[in-house]
Each structure stands twice: as structure tokens, then as C-alpha cells.
N, C-alpha and C positions, 0 to 999 in steps of 0.2 A: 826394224821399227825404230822409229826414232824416241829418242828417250825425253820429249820434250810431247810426244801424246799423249794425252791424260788418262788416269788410272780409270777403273770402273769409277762410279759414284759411292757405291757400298764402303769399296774402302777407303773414299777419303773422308768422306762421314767418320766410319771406324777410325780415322786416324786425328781427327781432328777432337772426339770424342774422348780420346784418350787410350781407346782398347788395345788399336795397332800401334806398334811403335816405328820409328824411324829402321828399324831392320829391317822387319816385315814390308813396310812399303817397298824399299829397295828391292829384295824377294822376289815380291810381284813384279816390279819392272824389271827386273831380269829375266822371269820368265813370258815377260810381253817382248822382250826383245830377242828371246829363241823361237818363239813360234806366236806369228800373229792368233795367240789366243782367247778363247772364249771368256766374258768377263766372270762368267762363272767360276773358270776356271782358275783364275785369278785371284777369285776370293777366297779359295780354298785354300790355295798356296799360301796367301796371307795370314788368314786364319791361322793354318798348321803350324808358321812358324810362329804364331802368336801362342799356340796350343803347346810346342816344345817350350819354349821357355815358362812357359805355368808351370812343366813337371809333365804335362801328358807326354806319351809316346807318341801320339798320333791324334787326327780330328775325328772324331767319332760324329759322322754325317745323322746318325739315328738321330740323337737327342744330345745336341750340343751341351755340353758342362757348362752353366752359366761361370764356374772356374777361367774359362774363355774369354767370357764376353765381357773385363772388369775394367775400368776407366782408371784413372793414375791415382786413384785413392780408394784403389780394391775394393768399386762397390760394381755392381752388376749394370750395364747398358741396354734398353732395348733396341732391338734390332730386326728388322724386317728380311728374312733371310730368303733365297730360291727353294721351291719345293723339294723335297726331298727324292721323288723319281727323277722329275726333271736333272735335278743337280747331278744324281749319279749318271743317268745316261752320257751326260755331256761330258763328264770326267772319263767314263770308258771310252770316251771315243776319242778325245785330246791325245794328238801326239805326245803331250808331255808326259802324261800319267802312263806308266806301266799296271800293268791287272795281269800280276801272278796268277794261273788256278792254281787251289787246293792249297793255299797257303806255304805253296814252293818257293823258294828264294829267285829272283828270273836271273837269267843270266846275263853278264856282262854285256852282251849286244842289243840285251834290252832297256838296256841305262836309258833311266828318264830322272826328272828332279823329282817326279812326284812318285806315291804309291797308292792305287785304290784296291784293296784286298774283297775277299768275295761277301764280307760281313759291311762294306759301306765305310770302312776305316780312310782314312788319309795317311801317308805318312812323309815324311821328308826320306828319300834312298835311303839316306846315311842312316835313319834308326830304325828302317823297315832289316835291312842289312845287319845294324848290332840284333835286333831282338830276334831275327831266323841265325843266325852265330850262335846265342847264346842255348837257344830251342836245342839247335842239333847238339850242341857240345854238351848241354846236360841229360841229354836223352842217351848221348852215348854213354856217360857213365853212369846211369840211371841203371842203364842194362849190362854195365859190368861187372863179371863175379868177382868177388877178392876171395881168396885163399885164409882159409881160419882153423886153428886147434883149436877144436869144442871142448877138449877136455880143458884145456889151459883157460880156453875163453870163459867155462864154468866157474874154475877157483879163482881166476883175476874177477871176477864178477861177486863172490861170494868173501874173496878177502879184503876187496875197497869198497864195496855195500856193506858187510855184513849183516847183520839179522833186522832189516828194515819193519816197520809198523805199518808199512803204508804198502796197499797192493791194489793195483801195482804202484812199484813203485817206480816214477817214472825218470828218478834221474838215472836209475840202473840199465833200465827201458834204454834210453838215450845211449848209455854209453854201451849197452850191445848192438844197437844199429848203425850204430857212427866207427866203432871196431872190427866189424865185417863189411862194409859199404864203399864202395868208390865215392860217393856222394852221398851227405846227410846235412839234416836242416834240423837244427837244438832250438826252439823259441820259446820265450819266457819272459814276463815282467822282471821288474827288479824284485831282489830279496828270491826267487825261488830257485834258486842253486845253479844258476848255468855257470858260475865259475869253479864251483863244485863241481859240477858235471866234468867239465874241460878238463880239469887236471885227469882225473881218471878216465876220460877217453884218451888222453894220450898216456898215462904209464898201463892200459891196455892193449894199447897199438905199440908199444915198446915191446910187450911182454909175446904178445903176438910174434913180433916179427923174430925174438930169439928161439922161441916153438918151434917156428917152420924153417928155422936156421939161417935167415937171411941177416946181413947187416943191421945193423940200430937204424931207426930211418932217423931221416933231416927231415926236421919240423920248423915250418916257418910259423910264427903266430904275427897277424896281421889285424889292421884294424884303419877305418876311414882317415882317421884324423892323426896328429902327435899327441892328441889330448888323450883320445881312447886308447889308443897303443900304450901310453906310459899307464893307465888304470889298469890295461888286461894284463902288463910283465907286473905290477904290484900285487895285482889279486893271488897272479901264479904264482909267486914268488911268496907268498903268504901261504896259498894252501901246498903248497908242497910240502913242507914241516908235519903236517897233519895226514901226510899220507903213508897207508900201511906198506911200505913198499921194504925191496932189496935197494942197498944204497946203489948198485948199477944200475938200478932202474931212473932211480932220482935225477940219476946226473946227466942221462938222455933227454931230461923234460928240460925244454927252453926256459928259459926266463927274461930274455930280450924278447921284445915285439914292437914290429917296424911299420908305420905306415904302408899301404899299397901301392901309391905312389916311388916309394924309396926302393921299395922289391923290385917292385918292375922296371927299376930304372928310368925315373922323370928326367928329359932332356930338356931343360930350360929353354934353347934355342928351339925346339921342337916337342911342341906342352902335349901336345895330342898323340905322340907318338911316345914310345916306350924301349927299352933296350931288351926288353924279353917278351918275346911272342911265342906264338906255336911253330916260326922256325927256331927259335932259342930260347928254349924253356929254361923257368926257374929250377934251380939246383935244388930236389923237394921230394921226399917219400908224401909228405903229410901238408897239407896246406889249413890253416885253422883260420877262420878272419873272424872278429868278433863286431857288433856293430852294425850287420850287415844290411839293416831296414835304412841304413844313412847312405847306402852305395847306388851309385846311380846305375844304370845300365849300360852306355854307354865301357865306365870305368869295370863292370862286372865281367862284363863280356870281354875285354883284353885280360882281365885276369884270368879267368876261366884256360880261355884258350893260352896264355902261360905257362898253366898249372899242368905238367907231362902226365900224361895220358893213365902213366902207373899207379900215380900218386894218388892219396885220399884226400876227399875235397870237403869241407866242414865248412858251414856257415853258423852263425850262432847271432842272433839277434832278439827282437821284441817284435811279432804280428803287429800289435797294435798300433804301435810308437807310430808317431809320423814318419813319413816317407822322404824320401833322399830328398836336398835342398833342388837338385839337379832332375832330370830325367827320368822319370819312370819310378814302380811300388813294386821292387822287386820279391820282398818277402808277402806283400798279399797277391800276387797274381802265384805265388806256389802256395801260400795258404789260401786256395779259394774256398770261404766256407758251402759253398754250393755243389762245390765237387766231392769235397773231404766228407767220406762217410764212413769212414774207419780202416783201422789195418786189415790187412787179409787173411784169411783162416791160416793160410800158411806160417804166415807171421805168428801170428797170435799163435799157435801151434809152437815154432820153435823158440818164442820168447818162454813160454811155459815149461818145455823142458830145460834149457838154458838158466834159467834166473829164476823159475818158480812165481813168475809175476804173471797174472791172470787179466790180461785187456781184455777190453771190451768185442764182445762179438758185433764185426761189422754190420753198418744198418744196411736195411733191403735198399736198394735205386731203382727208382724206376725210370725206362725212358732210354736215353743214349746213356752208355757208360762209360763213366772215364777207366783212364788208365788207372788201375786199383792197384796194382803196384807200385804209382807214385808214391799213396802215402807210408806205403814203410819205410820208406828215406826220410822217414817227417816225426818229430815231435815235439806237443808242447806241455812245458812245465808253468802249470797251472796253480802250484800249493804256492802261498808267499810265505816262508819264513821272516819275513823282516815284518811287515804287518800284521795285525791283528784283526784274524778272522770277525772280529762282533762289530768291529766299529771303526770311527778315525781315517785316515789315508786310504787301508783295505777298502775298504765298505765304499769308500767313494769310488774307486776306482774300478771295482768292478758295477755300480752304479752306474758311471758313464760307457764302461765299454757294452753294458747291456741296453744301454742310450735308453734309461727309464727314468725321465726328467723329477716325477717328484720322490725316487727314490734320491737321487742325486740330492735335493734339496734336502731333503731330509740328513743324509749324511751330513751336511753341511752345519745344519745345526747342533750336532754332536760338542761333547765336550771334549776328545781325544783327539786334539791336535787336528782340528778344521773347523776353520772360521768363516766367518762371510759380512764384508761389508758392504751395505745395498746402498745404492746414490747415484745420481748421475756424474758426469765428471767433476764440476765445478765443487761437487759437495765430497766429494772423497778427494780430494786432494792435498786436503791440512790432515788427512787420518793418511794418506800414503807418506806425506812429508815426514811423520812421527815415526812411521813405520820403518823409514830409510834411517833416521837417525839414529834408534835403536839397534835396528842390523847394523848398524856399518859402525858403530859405536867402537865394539871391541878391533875391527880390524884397525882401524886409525888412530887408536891408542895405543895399537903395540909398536915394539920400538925398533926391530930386528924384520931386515927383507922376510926371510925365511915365516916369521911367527906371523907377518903380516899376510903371505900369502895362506896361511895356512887358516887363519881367520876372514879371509874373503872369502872360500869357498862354504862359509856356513850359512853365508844369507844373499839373494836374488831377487831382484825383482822380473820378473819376466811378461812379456804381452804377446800378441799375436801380431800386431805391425810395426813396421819404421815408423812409417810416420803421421803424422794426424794427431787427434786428440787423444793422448792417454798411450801413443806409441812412443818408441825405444827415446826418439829422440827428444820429445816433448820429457818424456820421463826423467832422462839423465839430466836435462836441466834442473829439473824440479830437486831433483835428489841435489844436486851441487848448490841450489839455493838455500836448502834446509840444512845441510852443511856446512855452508859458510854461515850461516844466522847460529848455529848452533857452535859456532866456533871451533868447526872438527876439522875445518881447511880453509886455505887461504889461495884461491888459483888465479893469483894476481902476481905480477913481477911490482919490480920498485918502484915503478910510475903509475901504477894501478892499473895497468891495462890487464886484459886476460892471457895470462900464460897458457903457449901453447902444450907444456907439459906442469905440473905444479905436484909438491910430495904428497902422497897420500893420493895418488888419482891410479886408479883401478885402467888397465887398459886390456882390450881383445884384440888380436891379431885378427887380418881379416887376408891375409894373401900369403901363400904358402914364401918361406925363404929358406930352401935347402944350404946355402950357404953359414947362415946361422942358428942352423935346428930351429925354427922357428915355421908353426903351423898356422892354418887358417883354424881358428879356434881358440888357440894357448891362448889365455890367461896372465898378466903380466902385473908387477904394481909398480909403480913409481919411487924411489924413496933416495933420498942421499948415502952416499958411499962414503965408505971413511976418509977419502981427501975433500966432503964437501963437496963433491959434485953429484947431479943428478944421474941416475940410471932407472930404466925398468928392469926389473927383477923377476927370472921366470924361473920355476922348477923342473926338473930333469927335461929341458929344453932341447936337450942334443942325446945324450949318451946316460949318463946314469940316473936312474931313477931319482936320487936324491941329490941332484948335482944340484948347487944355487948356480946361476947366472946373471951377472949385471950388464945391460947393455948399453949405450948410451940413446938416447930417446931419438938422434936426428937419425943412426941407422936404420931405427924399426923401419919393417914392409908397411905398409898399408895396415891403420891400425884404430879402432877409436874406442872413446869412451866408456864403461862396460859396468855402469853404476845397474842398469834397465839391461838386458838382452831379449831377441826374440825367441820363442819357445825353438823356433828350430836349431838357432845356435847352441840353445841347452841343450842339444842332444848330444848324449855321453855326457854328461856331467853330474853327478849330487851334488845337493846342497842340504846344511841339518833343516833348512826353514825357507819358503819359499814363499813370497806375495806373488798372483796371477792377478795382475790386471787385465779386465773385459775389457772390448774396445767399446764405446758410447752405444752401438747399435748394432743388432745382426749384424754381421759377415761372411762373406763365403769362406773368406780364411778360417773363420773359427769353427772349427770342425769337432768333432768327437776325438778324433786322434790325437789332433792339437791340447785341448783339454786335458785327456787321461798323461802327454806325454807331461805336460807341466805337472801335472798332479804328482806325479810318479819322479820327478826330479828332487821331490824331498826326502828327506828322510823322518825327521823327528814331526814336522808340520807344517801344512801349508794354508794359506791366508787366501780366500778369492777376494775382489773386489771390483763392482759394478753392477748391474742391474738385475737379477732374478730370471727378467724374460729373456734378456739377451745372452745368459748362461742356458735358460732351459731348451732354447733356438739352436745354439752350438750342438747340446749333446745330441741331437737329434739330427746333426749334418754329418755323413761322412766322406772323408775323400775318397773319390770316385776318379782315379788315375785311367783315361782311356788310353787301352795297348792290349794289346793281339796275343803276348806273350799266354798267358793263362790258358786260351785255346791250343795254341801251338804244343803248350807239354803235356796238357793232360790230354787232348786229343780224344775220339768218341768211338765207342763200338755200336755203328750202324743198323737199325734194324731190317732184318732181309729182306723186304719188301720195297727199302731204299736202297738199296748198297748197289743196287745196278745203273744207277747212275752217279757219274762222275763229280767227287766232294765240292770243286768250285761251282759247278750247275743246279746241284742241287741248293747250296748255299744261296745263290745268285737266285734262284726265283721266289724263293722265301721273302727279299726283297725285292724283287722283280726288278733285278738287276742285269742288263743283257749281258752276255758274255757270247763270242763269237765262234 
């Protein structure tokens, strides 16, 4: 087909409209140039790749994510789409699409670009392939036994708990499932002990392995970013002091932690590709990643399949938090709360003799049941010690994640460090300009790289978009003009133009550079060096925790401004005080997740500002990541009556999906 016939209509509409982008078109005409195809099937193709880069796995044909369908200023398009029978028939019958049954992986000779599963999904191979990887690899160690002294498991459990209040208690909970487990999942807001947790799942897994006589294991401690990696070796490196241990035990517990990228060996020349795989596994008893609601799938699934087969495999993240900037929700498709109905008597049986902690007796299911042995690899830490159960931060936060809007409001007008300023944008803008100047006050008055960074990380302002009215970029100007009127900067050179770097200017790295420890994320300030010239100044940027680094500004990677960042950038990071700017009106970005994740980025208090309804809108959105993964691991026990027909046929007429 020549590349000079034109596309269906649908998506040049779609692309003219803003939804599809210049990749996606391309896409499509690639796959109108492997096989003279159906425009339908065209539009799918389109779409899907319009649907990966949102963060879906896949296109979910049922009820499209208006998440999909958003024009270049992230508001929703309407769009006149093919019937929903019609569409799938034509898709099952396109050479291009491959249709696994039973949500098998197909085999290499049935390589197609596209995938249509028996539930109506879309996907691109390549993430139909990572998310059946990822399926089998944790299935398998889902079902592998590890080896445990109960007697040793008991006193390591009774002399790093000791006489807890709380029952259960669930950090204890945590660290006897994560200690006997091939694979375990720790999730938790901030402030409820998951770095507590960590420590004592690993000098249990220490204590463990001299029990059963084997070597000290190698523990790697991992984490998305260089930003969260240097928070998780400070935290461990903090509570280790605090822990009742043998000093050989201490000295088994890591206190480096590497990005994932760096373990697996990133080839620059080669960004997708890695130096450890499942033929050349990481050198690893124990594998810990922290962060992991920030991992995309894609990046999960090569770890995964990294991590040797023997080894224990720990994730530890936040349910809530928003989801990877990238591909797929990997911690809500294994916390599905629709499946999750509690541990299994089993469980619950030998946590009680074990640790003396009394869980919950699982609730009745009715209907298909999942795998109920999923969730005893699963916990979450629910109590916040950093908030205050009555009111303030707490109170809000679990307001939003219960997405009960005038409880939310109500939080809001609290006196305990949460505020709310209502207005539209033009009228809150002289109260954020104050707001900035305030925050930023102490860090641009201090005089030392070090003291400086240490006082940008106590004030943020953060939004939901780049760009628009009231996003990243509209904001960091506004901040630099109140700034400069307020006489806290000068980002001008000698001729008055605007310098491209000026002292006192707060910068984000935005592109990973292994060469000079430098992440996407770190953090940086600008400030002169004692011969008078400029440098960005970052902390433990490479190697020690507390190392300073001065760099000169023309090396940085890709880098800007970081007065304003978007909520997803803040992931992994505190700050004492937080302004959340609304964007002017509904959006689909502004989710419930988005919300709590800002929320929960403070510590002492945080500031909302915008509209009322376009907060009460948010709580009430939640991201809705479509991907297959959640069926694939929990998987269903069949009622007799169905089980005599084959999983993809039966799937397939539920939607009167043909399958041949």
C-alpha cells in the first residue's frame, strides 16, 4: 500500500483534534502498509498507541477511558466511535491482530502488531508480552515455598516487635510474610512504618538464613529514581541504630540503594535493553525495591525476570499513590479491591501462632473466586504514625481516598495545618505569588549550596499539568516574577536579558545521566562556587548519601525550572509544606490519586487552591489504568456448571465475541 493513501477519516479527525499524535498516525500507516487493512482496524491500532502512552496497557474496547480520548490540553474530545460487536468481529478476523485463548501468551509464529484478548482488550505485542512475563514470573513465585526456622522466625519476631498495642499488628504481620515468602507486597501511606517494616524484614531474613545454615544473603535495596534510592539508604541507615539486633546481624543490612536501572545495568547505546536478564541474573538472595507504585511494567517485568529464581522478591510501595509516569498500575492491578477479601484461614492460623497477632477472618465470595492465596503475599499498613488520627493532613487523606467529597471539604476547613483557597485563577494568583515568596524566602536567603538545598525541600508548589492556566509552566513564571519584585532574585545577566541559568534558581533534572549520577527527578540549586563561578548543586548525586556536588549548568541533562512541579514528579519526595494548585476546571488528570498523592507529599501542611467544585470533581475521579494483568494473577475458580467449556469461549460469548 502506498504510503501516500489516506488514513481512515476517524483518525484524521482524531489527529487534527489533538487526541492522536504524530506517532500514532505513523502506527496506523504502518500497519495499512503490512496488510491492506480494515479502517476499523486502524483505528484501533491508533488509538492503542494513543492509550500506551496515557499509561494504559492496552485499549479497553468495552468503555473507552475518556483518559484516551484528551486533545493537547488534557480535556476530553467527542468522538463518534464503530459499534462495539462490529469492532471486535473485524479485529478477530484482521490478519494483523493475534486472539490468544484463555489469556495464553501466542506463540512466536503468531507475531502480529496488534493483540485482541477474549475480554475485548487491545494491545500493542510488546505489552501484551511484558504483562503475560510478568503474570507467569510472579505466579511462579507466588507458588514457591522458602524454607523457614519457626522457632528463630518466632524470637526474631518477638525481639524486633516486641510487646506491640496494636493487634494485629501489622508491621510484624508484614515482616513474617515478607520472611518466609518468595514474593511479598508491604503497601502503606506515608508516616505508617514501611521503613520500619524494611529494616526488620531484612535482619529477619539475615537471622533466617544463619538458622538454616546458609550464607548471609546479598540484598540489593532498590528504588525507581536516584531521588528515592538516596531517601530509602537514609531511612535504613537511620533506623538501623534503633534496631535490637546482634552486631553481625547489622552489618549484613545494606545501607546503599541503587536505582533499577543501574542494577540492571542501563546501556546507554541500548536504553531498552539491560545487562541482567533471566539469562544473567542479578547477583541476589534478597531483592527490596521501594517505590514501586512509580514502576512501570514494562521496567517491572525485566526486573522481575532478573531477580534468580531463589531469591526473595519484596516490593514496597503506596496502593494509593498515583501510578507510574510510564505504562501500567502495577500495585492496583495486585491490590484489586474487588478480589482482596482477606488472608486465608491458613494464614490467619499460622500468623497467630507465629506472632500472636489475630487478623481478620476472611470475608465469604461469592461468585468466581480468585486466587486466595494471592493475598497472603500482600499487606497493608493502614495506621499513620506521622498524622494525626482527629484531624489536619490525616483526616484529609483518608477523606479523599474514601472519595467522600464534603468530608474532604470539611477537612479543609480544619485548623491543623489544611487550608483552602477558593477563586478562580485570576483571583488567586496575588495569594499564590505571596505564597511562593514566603516558601522560598528562607531557601534564597541562605548562603551555603548545602543549607540551600536543604531549605528547598521544605516548600512546593505542585499542579496537575504542564501546561495551561495554573500549570508547571504558567506557575514557575509567576513564582520568578514575585521573586524578582520581592527582590529575592535577579535572572537577568549584565545587559538585562534573561539568563539562561541565574543564583538562587531551583532546577529538576528531567533525563537520566549515568555518567554524572544525575537522575530524572534530582533536585539541584544553582548558586556560585568559591572562584565565583556558577554551578548546580546537588546532594548525594552519585555515591554518598551526603556527598555535595557542584556542577557546571551547560553539562546538565535536560533540565528545568522547579519553582511549580507536577504531582507526578513529586512522587518520592517530602516537603514540610505543600501549596496544591487546582487546575481552572474539571480534568481527567485530576484524579483522587493525584489529590491524595499531593496531599500526602507534605508533612507539617498543606495549602489547596482553586475552585471547591473542581476539587469536589477530582475526589470523585479515579484512575482507571486499562490492562489484563489483574485477571491474569488472580485468575478465577470456575463454577461446575461452566468449567466444561474452554476459558477463552466462554469469555468470548459473554461479549459475543467470535472465536474460531
Amino acid at each position: 500500500m502506498s504510503d501516500r493513501r489516506p488514513l481512515p477519516k476517524a483518525i484524521t479527525e482524531l489527529h487534527v483534534a489533538g487526541v492522536l499524535g504524530a506517532l500514532d498516525v505513523e502506527f496506523a500507516r504502518v500497519l495499512a502498509r503490512i496488510q491492506h487493512g480494515d479502517d476499523d482496524v486502524l483505528l484501533a491500532g491508533a488509538l492503542t498507541s494513543r492509550a500506551v502512552q496515557r499509561g494504559h496497557v492496552c485499549l479497553d474496547l468495552r468503555g473507552l477511558d475518556q483518559r484516551v480520548l484528551l486533545d493537547q490540553e488534557e480535556q476530553p474530545v467527542e468522538v463518534e466511535l464503530p459499534a462495539l460487536k462490529s469492532w471486535l468481529t473485524r479485529l478477530n478476523q484482521s490478519a494483523l491482530v493475534a486472539c490468544p485463548k484463555g489469556g495464553l501468551r501466542p506463540s512466536p509464529a503468531e507475531h502480529r502488531p496488534l493483540v485482541l484478548d477474549p475480554q475485548g482488550r487491545v494491545y500493542l505485542w510488546r505489552y501484551y508480552d511484558y504483562q503475560t512475563r510478568l503474570a507467569e514470573n510472579l505466579l511462579q513465585r507466588f507458588e514457591r515455598a522458602v524454607a523457614v526456622d519457626e522457632v528463630e522466625l518466632r524470637q526474631s519476631l518477638t525481639r524486633l516487635f516486641g510487646d506491640s498495642r496494636e493487634d494485629p499488628d501489622l508491621q510484624r504481620v508484614a515482616a513474617l510474610i515478607s520472611a518466609s515468602s518468595a514474593f511479598s507486597l508491604v503497601s502503606g501511606g506515608p508516616g505508617t512504618g514501611k521503613t520500619t517494616t524494611v529494616v526488620r524484614i531484612l535482619a529477619t531474613i539475615v537471622e533466617q538464613a544463619r538458622a538454616l545454615g546458609k550464607d548471609p544473603p546479598r540484598t540489593l535495596l532498590l528504588a525507581p529514581t536516584g531521588k528515592a534510592a538516596q531517601r530509602l539508604a537514609e531511612a535504613i541507615t537511620a533506623q538501623k541504630t534503633q534496631l535490637k539486633c546482634e552486631p553481625w546481624v547489622l552489618e549484613q543490612i545494606p545501607t546503599e540503594a541503587q536505582t533499577i536501572h543501574r542494577a540492571l545495568g542501563y546501556q546507554p547505546h541500548s536504553p531498552t535493553r539491560f545487562r541482567h536478564n533471566a539469562s544473567e541474573p542479578l547477583s541476589a538472595d534478597c531483592v527490596l525495591v521501594d517505590e514501586s507504585s512509580m514502576v512501570d511494567l514494562a521496567l517491572l517485568t525485566k526486573l522481575v525476570e532478573a531477580v534468580p529464581t531463589h531469591a526473595q522478591l519484596i516490593l514496597m510501595g503506596d496502593k494509593d499513590q498515583l501510578s507510574s509516569v510510564e505504562t501500567g498500575a502495577i500495585l492496583g492491578d495486585l491490590f484489586n479491591p474487588s478480589l482482596l477479601t482477606g488472608h486465608s484461614p491458613a494464614l490467619v492460623s499460622r500468623v497467630a501462632a507465629l506472632s500472636g497477632d489475630r487478623l481478620p477472618k476472611p470475608k465469604p465470595q461469592r461468585g468466581p473466586k480468585p486466587r486466595a492465596w494471592l493475598a497472603d503475599c500482600m499487606v497493608h499498613l493502614s495506621k499513620s504514625y506521622r498524622y494525626s488520627s482527629q484531624g489536619g493532613i490525616g483526616a484529609l487523606a483518608r477523606a479523599i481516598n474514601a472519595g467522600e467529597p464534603r468530608a474532604v471539604w470539611s477537612a479543609c476547613q480544619g485548623p491543623d495545618g489544611v487550608a483552602f483557597s477558593a477563586g478562580a485563577a485570576e483571583e488567586l494568583e496575588p495569594s499564590l505569588a505571596a505564597l511562593a515568596v514566603a516558601g522560598f524566602r528562607g531557601y534564597l536567603e541562605a548562603r551555603e549550596p548545602e543549607q540551600k538545598l536543604r531549605e528547598l525541600a521544605r516548600f512546593r508548589l505542585l499542579t496537575a499539568h504542564r501546561r495551561g492556566r495554573l500549570g508547571v509552566e504558567h506557575l514557575n513564571q509567576l513564582c520568578e516574577r514575585a521573586l524578582v519584585e520581592a527582590g529575592l532574585i535577579r535572572p537577568f545577566s549584565s545587559n538585562q536579558q534573561r539568563a539562561s541559568w541565574y543564583p538562587g534558581q531551583p532546577v529538576m533534572v528531567t533525563q537520566n545521566d549515568y555518567s554524572l549520577g544525575l537522575f530524572n527527578g534530582d533536585v539541584g540549586v544553582v548558586a556560585r562556587a568559591t572562584d565565583g563561578q556558577l554551578r548546580a548543586w546537588f546532594l548525594g548525586a552519585k555515591s554518598s548519601a551526603d556527598a555535595l556536588r557542584g556542577i557546571l549548568p551547560a553539562r546538565l541533562p535536560a533540565h528545568e525550572t522547579v519553582y511549580a512541579m507536577t504531582v507526578h514528579k513529586s512522587q518520592g519526595s517530602e516537603f514540610d509544606d505543600v501549596v496544591l494548585v487546582l487546575p481552572p476546571k474539571p480534568s481527567p488528570i485530576l484524579t483522587r490519586e493525584l489529590i491524595y498523592t499531593a496531599v500526602t507529599r507534605a508533612k507539617h501542611s498543606v495549602h489547596l487552591a482553586g475552585q471547591r467544585s473542581v476539587l469536589e470533581v477530582g475526589v470523585t475521579q479515579r484512575i482507571r489504568r486499562a490492562s489484563g494483568l489483574s485477571e491474569m494473577l488472580w485468575g478465577f475458580e470456575l463454577p461446575e456448571a461452566a468449567s466444561s467449556l474452554p476459558t477463552a469461549q466462554r469469555q468470548a460469548e459473554q461479549l459475543e465475541l467470535p472465536f474460531e
